[in-house]
DRENPA-3360 file (N, C-alpha, C; in nm, 2 decimals, always signed):
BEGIN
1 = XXXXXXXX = +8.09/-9.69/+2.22/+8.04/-9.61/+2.10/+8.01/-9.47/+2.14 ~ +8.07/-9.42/+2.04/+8.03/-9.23/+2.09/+7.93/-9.23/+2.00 ~ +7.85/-9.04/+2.07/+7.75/-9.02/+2.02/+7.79/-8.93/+1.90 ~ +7.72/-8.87/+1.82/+7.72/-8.79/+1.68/+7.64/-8.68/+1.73 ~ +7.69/-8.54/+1.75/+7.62/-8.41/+1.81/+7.60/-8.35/+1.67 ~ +7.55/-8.32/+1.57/+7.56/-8.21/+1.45/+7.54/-8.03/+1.48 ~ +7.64/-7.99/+1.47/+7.61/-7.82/+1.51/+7.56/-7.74/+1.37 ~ +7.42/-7.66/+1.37/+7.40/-7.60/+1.23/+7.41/-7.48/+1.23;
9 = XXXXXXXX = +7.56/-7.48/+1.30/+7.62/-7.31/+1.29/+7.68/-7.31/+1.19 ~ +7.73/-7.35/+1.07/+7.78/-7.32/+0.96/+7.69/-7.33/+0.85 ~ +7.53/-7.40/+0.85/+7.45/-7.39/+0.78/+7.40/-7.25/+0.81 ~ +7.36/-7.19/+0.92/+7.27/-7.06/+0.95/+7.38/-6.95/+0.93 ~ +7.56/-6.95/+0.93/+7.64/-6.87/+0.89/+7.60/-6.86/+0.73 ~ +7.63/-6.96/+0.68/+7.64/-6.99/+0.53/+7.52/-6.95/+0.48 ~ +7.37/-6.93/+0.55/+7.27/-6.85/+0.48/+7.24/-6.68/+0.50 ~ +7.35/-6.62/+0.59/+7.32/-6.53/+0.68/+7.42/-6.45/+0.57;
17 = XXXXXXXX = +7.57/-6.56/+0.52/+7.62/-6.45/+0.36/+7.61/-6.48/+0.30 ~ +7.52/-6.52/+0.24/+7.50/-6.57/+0.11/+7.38/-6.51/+0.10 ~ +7.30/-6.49/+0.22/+7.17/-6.39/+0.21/+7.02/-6.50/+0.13 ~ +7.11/-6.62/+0.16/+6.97/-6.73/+0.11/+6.91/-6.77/+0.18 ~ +6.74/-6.73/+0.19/+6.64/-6.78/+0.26/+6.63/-6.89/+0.24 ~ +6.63/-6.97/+0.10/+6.64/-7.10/+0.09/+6.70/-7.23/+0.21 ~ +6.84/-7.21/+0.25/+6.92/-7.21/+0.29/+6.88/-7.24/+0.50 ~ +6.78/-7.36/+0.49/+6.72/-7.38/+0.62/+6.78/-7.49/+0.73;
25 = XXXXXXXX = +6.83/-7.41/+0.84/+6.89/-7.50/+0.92/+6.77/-7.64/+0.99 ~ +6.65/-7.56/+0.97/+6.58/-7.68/+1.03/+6.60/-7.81/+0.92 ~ +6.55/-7.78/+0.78/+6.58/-7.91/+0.70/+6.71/-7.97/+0.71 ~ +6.82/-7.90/+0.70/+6.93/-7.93/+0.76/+6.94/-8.04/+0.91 ~ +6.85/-7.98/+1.00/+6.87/-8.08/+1.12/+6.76/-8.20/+1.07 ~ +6.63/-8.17/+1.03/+6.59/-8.34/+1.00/+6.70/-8.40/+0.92 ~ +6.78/-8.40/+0.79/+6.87/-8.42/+0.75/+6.95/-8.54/+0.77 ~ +6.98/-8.44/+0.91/+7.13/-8.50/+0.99/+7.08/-8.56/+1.07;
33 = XXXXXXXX = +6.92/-8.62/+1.11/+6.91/-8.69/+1.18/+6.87/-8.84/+1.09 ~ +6.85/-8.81/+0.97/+6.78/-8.92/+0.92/+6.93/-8.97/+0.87 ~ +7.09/-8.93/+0.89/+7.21/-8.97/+0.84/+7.18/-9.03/+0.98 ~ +7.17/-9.04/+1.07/+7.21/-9.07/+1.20/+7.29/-9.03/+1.30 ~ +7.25/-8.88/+1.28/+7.28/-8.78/+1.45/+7.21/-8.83/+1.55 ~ +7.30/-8.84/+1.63/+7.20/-8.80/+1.76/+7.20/-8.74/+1.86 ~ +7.19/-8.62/+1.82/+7.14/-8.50/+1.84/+7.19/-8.37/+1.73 ~ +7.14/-8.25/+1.76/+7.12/-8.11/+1.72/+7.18/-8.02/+1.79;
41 = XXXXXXXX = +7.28/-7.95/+1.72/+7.27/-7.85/+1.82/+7.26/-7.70/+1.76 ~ +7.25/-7.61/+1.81/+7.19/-7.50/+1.77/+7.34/-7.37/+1.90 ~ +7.33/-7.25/+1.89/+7.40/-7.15/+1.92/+7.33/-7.02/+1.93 ~ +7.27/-7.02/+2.07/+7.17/-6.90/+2.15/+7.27/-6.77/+2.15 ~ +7.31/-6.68/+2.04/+7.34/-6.56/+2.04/+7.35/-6.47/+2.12 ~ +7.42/-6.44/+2.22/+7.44/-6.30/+2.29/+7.40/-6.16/+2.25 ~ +7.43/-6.13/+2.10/+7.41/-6.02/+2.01/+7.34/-6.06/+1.91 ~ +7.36/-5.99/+1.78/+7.30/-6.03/+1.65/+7.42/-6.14/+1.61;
49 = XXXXXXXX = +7.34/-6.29/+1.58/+7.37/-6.41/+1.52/+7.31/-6.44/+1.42 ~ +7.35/-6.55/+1.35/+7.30/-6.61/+1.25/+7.19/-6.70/+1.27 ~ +7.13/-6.75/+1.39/+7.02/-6.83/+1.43/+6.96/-6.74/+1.47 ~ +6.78/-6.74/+1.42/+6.72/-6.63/+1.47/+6.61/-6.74/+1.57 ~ +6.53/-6.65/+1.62/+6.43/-6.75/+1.76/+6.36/-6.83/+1.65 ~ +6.30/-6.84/+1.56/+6.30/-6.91/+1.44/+6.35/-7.06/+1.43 ~ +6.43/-7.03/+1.45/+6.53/-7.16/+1.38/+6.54/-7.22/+1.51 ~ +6.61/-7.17/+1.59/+6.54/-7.25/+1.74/+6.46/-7.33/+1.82;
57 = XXXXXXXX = +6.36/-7.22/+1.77/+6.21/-7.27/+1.81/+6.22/-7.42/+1.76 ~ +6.21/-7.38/+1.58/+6.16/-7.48/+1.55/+6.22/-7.63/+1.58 ~ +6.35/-7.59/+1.53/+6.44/-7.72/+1.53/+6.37/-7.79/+1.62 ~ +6.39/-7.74/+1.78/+6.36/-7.80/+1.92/+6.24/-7.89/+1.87 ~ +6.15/-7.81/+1.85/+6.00/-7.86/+1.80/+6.02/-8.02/+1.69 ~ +6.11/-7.97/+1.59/+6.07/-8.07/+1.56/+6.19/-8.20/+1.54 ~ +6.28/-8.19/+1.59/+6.40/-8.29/+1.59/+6.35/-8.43/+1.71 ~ +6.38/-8.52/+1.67/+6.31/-8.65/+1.78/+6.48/-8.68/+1.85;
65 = XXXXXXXX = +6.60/-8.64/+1.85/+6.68/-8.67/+1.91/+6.69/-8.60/+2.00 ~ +6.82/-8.57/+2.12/+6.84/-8.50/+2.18/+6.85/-8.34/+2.12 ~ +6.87/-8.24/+2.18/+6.84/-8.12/+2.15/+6.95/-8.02/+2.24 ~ +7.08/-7.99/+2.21/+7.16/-7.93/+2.28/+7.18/-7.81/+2.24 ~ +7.20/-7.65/+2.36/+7.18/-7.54/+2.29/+7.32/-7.48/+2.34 ~ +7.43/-7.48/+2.25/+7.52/-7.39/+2.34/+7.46/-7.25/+2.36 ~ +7.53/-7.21/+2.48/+7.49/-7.06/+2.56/+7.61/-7.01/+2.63 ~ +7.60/-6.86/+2.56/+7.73/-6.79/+2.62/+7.68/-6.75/+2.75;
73 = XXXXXXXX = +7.80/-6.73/+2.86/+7.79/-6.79/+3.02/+7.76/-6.58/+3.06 ~ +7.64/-6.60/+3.01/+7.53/-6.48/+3.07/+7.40/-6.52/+3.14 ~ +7.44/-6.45/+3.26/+7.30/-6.50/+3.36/+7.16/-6.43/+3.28 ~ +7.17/-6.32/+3.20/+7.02/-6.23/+3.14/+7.00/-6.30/+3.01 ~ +7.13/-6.44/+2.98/+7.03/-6.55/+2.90/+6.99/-6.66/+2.93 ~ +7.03/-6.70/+3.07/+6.94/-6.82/+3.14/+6.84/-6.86/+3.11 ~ +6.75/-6.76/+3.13/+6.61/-6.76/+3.10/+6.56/-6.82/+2.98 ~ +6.62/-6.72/+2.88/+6.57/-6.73/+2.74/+6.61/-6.88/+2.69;
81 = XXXXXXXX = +6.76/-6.93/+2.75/+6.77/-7.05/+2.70/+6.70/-7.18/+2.78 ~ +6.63/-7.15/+2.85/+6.53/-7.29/+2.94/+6.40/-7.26/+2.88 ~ +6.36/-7.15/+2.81/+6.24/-7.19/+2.75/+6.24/-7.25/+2.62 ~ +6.34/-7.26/+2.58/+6.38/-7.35/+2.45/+6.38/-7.51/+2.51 ~ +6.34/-7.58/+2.62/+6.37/-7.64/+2.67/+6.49/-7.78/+2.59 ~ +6.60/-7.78/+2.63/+6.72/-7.81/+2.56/+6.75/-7.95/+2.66 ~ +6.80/-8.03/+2.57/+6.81/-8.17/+2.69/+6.96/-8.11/+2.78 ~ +7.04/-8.05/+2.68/+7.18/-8.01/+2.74/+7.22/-7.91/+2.70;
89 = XXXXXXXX = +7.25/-7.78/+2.76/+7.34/-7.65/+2.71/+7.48/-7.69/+2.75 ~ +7.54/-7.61/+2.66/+7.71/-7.60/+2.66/+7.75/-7.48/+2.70 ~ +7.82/-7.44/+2.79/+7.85/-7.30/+2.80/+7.93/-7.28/+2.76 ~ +7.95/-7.13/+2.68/+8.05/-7.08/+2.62/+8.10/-6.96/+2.65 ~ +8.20/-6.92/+2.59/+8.27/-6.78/+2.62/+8.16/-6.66/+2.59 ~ +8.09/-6.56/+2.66/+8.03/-6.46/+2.57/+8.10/-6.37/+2.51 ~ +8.20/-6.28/+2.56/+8.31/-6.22/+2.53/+8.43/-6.24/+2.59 ~ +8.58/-6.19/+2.49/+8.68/-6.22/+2.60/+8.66/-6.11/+2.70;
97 = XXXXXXXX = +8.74/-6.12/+2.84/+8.79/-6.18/+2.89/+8.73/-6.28/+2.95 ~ +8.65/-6.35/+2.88/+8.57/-6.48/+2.96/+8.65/-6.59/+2.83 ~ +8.70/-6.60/+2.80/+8.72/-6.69/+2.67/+8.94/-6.72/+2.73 ~ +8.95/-6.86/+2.76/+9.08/-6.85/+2.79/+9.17/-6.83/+2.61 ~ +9.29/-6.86/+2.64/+9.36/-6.80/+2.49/+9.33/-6.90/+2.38 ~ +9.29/-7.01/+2.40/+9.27/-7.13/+2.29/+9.09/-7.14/+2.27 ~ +9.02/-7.01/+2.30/+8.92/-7.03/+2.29/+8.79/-7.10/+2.38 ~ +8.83/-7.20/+2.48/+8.73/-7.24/+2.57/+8.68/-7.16/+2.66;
105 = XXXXXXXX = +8.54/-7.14/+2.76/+8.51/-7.08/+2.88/+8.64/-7.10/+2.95 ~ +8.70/-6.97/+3.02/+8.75/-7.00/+3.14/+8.69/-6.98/+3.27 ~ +8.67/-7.17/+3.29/+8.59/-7.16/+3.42/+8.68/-7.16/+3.53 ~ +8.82/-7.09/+3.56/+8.86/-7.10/+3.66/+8.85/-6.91/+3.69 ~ +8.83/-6.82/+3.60/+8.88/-6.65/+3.61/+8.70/-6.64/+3.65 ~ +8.63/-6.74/+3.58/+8.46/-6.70/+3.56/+8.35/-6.80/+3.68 ~ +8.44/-6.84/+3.75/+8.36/-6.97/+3.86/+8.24/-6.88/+3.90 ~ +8.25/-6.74/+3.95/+8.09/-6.70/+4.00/+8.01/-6.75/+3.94;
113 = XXXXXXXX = +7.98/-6.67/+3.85/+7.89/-6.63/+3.74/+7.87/-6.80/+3.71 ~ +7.98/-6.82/+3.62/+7.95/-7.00/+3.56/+7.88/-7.08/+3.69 ~ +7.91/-7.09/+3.82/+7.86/-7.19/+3.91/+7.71/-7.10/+3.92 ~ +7.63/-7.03/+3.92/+7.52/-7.01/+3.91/+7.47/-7.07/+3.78 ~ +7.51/-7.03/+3.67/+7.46/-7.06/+3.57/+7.41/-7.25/+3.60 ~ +7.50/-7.30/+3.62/+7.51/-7.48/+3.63/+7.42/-7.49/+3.75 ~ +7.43/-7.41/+3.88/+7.30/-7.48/+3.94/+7.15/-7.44/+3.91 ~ +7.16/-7.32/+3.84/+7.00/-7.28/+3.77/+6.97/-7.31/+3.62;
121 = XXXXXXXX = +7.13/-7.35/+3.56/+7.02/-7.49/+3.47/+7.00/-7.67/+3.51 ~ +7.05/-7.69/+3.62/+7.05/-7.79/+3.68/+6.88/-7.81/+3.76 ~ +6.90/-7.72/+3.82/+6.77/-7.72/+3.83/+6.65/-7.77/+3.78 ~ +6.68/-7.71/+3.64/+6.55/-7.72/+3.56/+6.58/-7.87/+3.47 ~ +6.65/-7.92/+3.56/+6.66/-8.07/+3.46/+6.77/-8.07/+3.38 ~ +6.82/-7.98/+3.33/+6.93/-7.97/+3.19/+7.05/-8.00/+3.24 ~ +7.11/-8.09/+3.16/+7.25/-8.12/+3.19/+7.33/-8.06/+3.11 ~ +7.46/-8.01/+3.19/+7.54/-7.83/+3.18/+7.69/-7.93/+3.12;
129 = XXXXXXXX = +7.72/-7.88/+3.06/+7.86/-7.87/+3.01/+7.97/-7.78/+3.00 ~ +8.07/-7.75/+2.99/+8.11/-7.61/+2.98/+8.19/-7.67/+2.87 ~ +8.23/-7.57/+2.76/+8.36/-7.56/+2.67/+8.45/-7.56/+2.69 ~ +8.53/-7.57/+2.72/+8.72/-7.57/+2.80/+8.81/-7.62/+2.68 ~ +8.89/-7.55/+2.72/+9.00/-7.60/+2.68/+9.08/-7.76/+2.75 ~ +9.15/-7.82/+2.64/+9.17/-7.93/+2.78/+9.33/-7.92/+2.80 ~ +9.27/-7.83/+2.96/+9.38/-7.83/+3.04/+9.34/-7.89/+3.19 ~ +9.41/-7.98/+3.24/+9.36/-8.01/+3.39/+9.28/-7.91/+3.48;
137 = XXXXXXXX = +9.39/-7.79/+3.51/+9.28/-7.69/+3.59/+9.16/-7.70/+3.53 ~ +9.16/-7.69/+3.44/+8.98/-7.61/+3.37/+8.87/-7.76/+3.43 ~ +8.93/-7.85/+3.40/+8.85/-7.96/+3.42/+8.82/-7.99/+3.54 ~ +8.95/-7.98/+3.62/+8.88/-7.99/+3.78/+8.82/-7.85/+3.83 ~ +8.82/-7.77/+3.75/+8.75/-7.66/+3.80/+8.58/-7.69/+3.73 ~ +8.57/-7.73/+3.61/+8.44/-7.77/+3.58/+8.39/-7.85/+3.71 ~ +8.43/-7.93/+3.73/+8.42/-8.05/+3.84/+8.36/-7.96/+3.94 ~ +8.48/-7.88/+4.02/+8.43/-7.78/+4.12/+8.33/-7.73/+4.13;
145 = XXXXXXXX = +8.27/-7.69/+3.99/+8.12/-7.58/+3.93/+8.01/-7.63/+3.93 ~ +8.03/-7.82/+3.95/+7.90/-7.86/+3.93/+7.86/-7.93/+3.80 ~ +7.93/-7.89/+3.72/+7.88/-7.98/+3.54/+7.84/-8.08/+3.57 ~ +7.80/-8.11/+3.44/+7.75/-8.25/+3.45/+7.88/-8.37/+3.34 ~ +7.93/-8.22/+3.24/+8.05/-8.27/+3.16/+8.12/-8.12/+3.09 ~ +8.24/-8.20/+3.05/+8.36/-8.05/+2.99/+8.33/-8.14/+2.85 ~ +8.28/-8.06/+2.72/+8.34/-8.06/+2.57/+8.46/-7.96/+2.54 ~ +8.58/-8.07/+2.51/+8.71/-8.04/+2.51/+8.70/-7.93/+2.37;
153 = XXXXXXXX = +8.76/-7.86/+2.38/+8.78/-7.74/+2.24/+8.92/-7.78/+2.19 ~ +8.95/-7.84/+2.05/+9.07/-7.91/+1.96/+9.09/-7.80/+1.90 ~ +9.05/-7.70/+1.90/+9.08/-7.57/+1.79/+9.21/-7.60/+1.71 ~ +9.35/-7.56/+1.78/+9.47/-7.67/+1.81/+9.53/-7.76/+1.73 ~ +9.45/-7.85/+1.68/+9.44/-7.96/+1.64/+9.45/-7.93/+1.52 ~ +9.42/-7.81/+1.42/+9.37/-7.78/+1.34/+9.50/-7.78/+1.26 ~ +9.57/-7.66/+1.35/+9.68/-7.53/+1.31/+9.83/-7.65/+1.30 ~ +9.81/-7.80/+1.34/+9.90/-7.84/+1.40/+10.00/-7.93/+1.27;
161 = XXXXXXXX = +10.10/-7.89/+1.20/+10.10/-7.96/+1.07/+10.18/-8.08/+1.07 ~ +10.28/-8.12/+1.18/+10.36/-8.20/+1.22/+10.27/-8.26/+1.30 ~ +10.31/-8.46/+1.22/+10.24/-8.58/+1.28/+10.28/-8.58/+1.38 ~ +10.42/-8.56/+1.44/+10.48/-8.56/+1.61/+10.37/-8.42/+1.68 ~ +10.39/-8.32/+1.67/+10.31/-8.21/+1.71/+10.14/-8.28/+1.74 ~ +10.10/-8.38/+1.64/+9.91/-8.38/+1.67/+9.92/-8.51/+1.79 ~ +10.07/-8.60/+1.78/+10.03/-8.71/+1.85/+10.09/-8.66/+1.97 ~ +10.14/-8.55/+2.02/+10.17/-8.47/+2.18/+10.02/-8.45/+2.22;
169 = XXXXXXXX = +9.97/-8.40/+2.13/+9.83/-8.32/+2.17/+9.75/-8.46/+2.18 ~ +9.72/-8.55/+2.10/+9.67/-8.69/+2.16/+9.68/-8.73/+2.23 ~ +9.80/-8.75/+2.30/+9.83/-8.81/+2.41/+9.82/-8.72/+2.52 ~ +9.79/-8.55/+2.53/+9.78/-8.44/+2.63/+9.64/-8.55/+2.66 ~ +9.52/-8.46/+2.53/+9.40/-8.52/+2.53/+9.33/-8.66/+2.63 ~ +9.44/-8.75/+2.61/+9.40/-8.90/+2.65/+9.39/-8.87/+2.77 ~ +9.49/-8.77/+2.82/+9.51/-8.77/+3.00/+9.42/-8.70/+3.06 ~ +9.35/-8.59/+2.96/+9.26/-8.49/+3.00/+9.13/-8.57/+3.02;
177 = XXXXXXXX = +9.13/-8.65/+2.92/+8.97/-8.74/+2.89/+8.99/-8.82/+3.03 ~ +9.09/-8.90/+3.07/+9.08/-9.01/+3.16/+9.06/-8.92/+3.32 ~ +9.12/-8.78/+3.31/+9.12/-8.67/+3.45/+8.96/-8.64/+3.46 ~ +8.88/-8.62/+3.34/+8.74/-8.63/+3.32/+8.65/-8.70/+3.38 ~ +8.71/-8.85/+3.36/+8.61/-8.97/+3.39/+8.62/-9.00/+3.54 ~ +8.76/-8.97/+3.58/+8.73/-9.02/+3.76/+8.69/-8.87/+3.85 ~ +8.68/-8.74/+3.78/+8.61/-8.65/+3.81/+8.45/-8.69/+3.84 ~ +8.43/-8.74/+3.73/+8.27/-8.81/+3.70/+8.23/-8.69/+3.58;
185 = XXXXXXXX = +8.28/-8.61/+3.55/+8.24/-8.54/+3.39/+8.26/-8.63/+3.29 ~ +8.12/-8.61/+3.22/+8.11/-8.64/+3.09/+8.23/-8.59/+2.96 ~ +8.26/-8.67/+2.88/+8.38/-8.60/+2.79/+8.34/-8.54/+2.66 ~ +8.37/-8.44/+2.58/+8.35/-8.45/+2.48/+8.43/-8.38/+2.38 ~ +8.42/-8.38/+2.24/+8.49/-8.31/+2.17/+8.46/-8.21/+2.05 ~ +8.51/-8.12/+2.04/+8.45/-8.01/+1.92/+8.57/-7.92/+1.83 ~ +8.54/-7.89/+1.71/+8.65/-7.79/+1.66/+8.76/-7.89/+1.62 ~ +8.79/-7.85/+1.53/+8.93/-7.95/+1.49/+8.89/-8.07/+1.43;
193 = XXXXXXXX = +8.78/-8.13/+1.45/+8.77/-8.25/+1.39/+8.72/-8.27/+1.30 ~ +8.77/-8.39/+1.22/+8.75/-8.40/+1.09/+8.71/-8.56/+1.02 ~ +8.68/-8.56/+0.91/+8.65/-8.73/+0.89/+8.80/-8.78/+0.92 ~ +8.89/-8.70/+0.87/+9.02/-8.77/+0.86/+9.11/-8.80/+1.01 ~ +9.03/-8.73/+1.11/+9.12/-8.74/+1.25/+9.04/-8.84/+1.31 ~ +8.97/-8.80/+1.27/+8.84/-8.84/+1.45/+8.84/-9.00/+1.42 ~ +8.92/-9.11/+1.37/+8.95/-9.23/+1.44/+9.06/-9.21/+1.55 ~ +9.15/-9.13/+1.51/+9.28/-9.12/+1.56/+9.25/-9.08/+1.69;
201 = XXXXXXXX = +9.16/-9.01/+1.70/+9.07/-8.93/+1.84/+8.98/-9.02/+1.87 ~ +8.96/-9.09/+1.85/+8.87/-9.18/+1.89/+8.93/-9.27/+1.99 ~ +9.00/-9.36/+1.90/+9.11/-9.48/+1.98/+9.23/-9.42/+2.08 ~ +9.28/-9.26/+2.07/+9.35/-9.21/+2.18/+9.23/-9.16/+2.33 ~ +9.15/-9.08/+2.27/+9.04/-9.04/+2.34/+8.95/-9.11/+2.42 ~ +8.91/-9.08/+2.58/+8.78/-9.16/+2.61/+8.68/-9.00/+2.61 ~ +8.62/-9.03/+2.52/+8.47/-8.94/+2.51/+8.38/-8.99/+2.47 ~ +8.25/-8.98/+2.46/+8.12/-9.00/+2.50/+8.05/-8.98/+2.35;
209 = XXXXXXXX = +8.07/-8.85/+2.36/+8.02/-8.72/+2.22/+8.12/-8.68/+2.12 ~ +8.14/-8.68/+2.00/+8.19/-8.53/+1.90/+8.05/-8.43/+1.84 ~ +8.10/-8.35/+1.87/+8.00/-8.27/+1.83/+8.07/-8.21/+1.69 ~ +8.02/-8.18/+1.59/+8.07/-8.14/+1.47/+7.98/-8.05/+1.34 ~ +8.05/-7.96/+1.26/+7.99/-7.90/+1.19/+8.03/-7.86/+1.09 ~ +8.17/-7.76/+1.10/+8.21/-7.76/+0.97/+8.25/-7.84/+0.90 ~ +8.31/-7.93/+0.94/+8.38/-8.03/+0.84/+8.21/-8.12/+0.80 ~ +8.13/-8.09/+0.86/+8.04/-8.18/+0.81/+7.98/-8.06/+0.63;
217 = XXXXXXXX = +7.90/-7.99/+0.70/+7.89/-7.89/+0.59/+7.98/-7.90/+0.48 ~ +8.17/-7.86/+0.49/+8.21/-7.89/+0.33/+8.15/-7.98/+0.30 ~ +8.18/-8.14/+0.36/+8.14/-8.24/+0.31/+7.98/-8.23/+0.18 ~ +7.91/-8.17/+0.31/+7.75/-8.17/+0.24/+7.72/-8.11/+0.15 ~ +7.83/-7.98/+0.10/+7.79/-7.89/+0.01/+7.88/-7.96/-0.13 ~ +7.95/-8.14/-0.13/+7.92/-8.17/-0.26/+7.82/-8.30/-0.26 ~ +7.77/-8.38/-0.17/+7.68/-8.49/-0.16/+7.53/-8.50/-0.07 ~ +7.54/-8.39/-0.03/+7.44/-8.36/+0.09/+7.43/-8.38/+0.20;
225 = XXXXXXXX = +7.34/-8.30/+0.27/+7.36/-8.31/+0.44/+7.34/-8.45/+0.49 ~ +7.26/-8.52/+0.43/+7.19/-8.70/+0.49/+7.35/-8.74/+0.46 ~ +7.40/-8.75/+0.36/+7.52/-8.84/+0.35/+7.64/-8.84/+0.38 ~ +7.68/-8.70/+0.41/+7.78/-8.64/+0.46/+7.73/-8.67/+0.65 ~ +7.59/-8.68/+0.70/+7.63/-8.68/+0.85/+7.65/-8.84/+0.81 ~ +7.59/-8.94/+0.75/+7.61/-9.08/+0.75/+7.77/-9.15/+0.75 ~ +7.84/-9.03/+0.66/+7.97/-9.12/+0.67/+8.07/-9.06/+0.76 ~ +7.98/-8.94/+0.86/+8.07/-8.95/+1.00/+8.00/-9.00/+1.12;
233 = XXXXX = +7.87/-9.02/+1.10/+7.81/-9.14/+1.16/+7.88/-9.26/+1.22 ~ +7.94/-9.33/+1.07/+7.98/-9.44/+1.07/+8.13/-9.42/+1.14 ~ +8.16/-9.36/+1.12/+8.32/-9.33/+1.19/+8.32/-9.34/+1.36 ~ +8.23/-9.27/+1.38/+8.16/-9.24/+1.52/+8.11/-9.31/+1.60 ~ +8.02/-9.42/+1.53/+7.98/-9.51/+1.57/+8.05/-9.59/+1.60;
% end
């Protein structure tokens, strides 16, 4: 059984133009927890973002699940992101040229920097992930870094409109997920997924986690956040 990650980057986007205070990621994450997330995740800004320390703070404070913070792979945000104390960060691209072309960290051009990052949040207890693309190098280079796990980036997945085209990339996936597990990285998946895929990703895929957002949000903005995470819950589960 995989886990259910909810990201409330498209709720704190969606209040940031629409300019509605109303519009609160924290109610948003009890929400998704009482559909049956388990976990939150939240997106520690490099620049001006749509989550302010606010919304961070609180979430952390008040969510009873896990609590995962992605963090763009800047050592002068280390800091800031272990006092949010986060069960798991995800590292991400801060700018390109740290971002390979399909969007994941490239942790094989960025191994410095990223292998500090993973042993000084390892340190503090937190289990490190990086974003990647799923391409073998990246994965055995996570490996090389120290992670604890790679969440695969499906961006891809999205763009891809031929059923032969998505089942090449399934079956890439399946070999990336299985190159994962005898690594000893945790697997997971993000971007691209949808109510309508994520069996298909499921039964090709060995992953652990989907972490998910936008497709959850359309969903929510016609039945609500509690029901819309419940019937990818159930998928997930």
């Amino acid at each position: 059984m995989a886990r259910l990650v909810i990201h409330l980057g498209p709720v704190a986007e969606f209040r940031e133009a629409a300019k509605a205070r109303e519009v609160d990621p924290v109610r948003a994450a009890l929400l998704a927890e009482i559909g049956g997330a388990d976990g939150i995740a939240c997106t520690l800004p490099d620049e001006a973002g749509p989550f302010s320390d606010r919304d961070i703070r609180i979430v952390r404070e008040m969510i009873r699940t896990d609590f995962v913070l992605f963090v763009p792979a800047l050592d002068s945000l280390a800091s800031k992101a272990m006092g949010y104390s986060p069960n798991q960060v995800v590292l991400v691209p801060a700018k390109k040229p740290g971002a390979t072309p399909g969007g994941g960290l490239d942790a094989l051009g960025q191994a410095g920097p990223i292998e500090k990052l993973v042993r000084d949040f390892r340190a503090q207890e937190i289990r490190v992930s990086l974003l990647v693309e799923p391409m073998i190098p990246q994965i055995k280079a996570a490996a090389r870094l120290g992670a604890d796990g790679v969440m695969l980036h499906l961006g891809r997945l999205e763009s891809l409109k031929k059923a032969a085209d998505r089942d090449d990339l399934l079956e890439n996936l399946s070999g990336v997920s299985l190159a994962a597990e005898k690594m000893g990285l945790s697997a997971s998946v993000i971007n691209g997924v949808t109510y309508q895929n994520i069996p298909s990703i499921l039964s090709n895929v060995r992953i652990g986690e989907v972490c998910a957002g936008r497709t959850v949000f359309g969903r929510a903005l016609w039945i609500g956040m509690e029901a819309a995470v419940r019937d990818l819950a159930a998928l997930v589960h």
